[in-house]
Each structure stands twice: as C-alpha cells, then as structure tokens.
C-alpha positions as CSV (number, residue, x, y, z in Angstrom):
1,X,72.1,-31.0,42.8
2,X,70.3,-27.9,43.8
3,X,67.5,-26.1,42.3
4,X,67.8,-22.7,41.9
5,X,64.1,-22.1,41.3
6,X,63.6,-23.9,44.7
7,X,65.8,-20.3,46.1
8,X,63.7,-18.3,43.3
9,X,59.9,-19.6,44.4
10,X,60.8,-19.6,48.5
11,X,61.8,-15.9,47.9
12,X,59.0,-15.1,45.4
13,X,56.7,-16.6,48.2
14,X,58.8,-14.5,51.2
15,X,58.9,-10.8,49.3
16,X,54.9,-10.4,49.3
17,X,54.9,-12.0,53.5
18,X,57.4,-9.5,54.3
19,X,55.9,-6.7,52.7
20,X,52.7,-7.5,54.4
21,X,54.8,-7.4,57.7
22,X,56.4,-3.7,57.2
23,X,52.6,-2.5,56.4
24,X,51.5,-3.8,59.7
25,X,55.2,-2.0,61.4
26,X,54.2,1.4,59.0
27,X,51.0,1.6,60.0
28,X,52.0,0.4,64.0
29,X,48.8,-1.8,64.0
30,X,48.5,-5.3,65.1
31,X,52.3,-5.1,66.0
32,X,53.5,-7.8,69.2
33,X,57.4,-8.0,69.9
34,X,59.6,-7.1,69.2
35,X,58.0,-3.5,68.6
36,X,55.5,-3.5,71.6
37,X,55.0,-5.1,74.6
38,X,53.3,-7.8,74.3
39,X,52.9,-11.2,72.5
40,X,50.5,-11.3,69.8
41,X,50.1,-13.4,66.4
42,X,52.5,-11.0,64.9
43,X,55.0,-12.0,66.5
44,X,54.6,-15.5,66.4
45,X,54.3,-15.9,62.9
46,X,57.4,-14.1,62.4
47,X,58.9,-16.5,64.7
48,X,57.0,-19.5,63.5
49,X,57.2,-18.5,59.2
50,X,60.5,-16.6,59.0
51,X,62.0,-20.2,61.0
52,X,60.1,-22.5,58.8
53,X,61.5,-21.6,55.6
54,X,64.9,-20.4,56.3
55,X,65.3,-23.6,58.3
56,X,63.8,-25.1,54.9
57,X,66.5,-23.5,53.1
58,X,69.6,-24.7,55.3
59,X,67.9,-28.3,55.2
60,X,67.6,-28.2,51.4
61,X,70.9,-26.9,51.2
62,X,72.2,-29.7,52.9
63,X,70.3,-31.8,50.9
64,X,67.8,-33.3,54.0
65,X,64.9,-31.4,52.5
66,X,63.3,-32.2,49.3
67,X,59.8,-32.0,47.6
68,X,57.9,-33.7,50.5
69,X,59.1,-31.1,52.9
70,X,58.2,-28.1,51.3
71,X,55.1,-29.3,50.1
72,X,54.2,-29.9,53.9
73,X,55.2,-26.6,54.5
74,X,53.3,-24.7,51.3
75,X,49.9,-26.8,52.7
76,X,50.2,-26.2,56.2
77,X,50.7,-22.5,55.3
78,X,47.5,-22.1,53.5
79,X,45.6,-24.2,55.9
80,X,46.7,-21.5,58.4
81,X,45.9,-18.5,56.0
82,X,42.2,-20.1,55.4
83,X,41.9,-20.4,59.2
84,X,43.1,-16.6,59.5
85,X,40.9,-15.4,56.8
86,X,37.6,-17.3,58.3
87,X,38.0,-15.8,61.8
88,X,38.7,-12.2,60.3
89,X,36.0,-12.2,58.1
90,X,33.3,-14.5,59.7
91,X,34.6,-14.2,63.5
92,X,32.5,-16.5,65.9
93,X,30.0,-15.6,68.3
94,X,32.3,-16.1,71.2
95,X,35.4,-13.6,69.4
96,X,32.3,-11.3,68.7
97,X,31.5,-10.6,72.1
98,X,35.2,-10.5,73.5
99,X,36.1,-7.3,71.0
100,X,32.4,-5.4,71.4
C-alpha cells in the first residue's frame, strides 16, 4: 500500500535542505545549537523540519498519513520559505535599525 515515490520525493526534497544546512556548519555562519551557544532559527528549523517529515514518514508508514498531510506540510513549508526570503531581502524598517 506504500508508495515508494512518496520515500523518493520526501528525500529528493530533504538532500538539497540538508546540504543547505552543512554550508551554513562549513562556513560556521548563522549556526544556533547544537554548534554554538545560543538559540537561533537554525536550530529551530532543524528541530521544527527534520521532525516534520521524518514524523511524516513514520505516520505514512503506518498508514495515518496520506496526501492531505503532506500537502499541508509541502504548503506550510513554502509559506515559511516566502516569509524567510521577504525579510532577508526586503527586511523592515524596524529589523533595519536593530542590525545597523
């Protein structure tokens, strides 16, 4: 009843996210926990991702998590990688002042 092209396309989508994470650890910039001291948006979205879909792939494993799930978690994703993109390349007034 499984897919494997569910498997193929979650770890299709994970290879290029994980890559982008060892460039951040290579170069040592914008790194949070565990590799520094402190808490940043690194290290919640390798909380907050990395839990997502390998919880998404134990759920559709045991067949609780079908097309509905993952296309929740495919939107919510890019909602959160337009919202990252718009304050990194058009940063508010407010973030403007805060970092100089």
């Amino acid at each position: 009843m499984h897919s494997d092209a569910v498997y193929r396309l979650t770890y299709l989508a994970a290879a290029p996210s994980l890559g982008h994470h060892l460039d951040h650890v290579i170069r040592h910039n914008a790194v949070g926990r565990p590799l520094a001291g402190e808490v940043n948006a690194f290290t919640l979205s390798l909380v907050i991702y990395r839990s997502s879909w390998l919880g998404g792939l134990l759920l559709y494993r045991a067949g609780r998590a079908g097309p509905g799930f993952w296309a929740v978690l495919a939107i919510t994703s890019l909602y959160e990688t337009r919202v990252w993109w718009q304050q990194t390349k058009h940063p508010s007034p407010r973030n403007r002042q805060a970092t100089g």
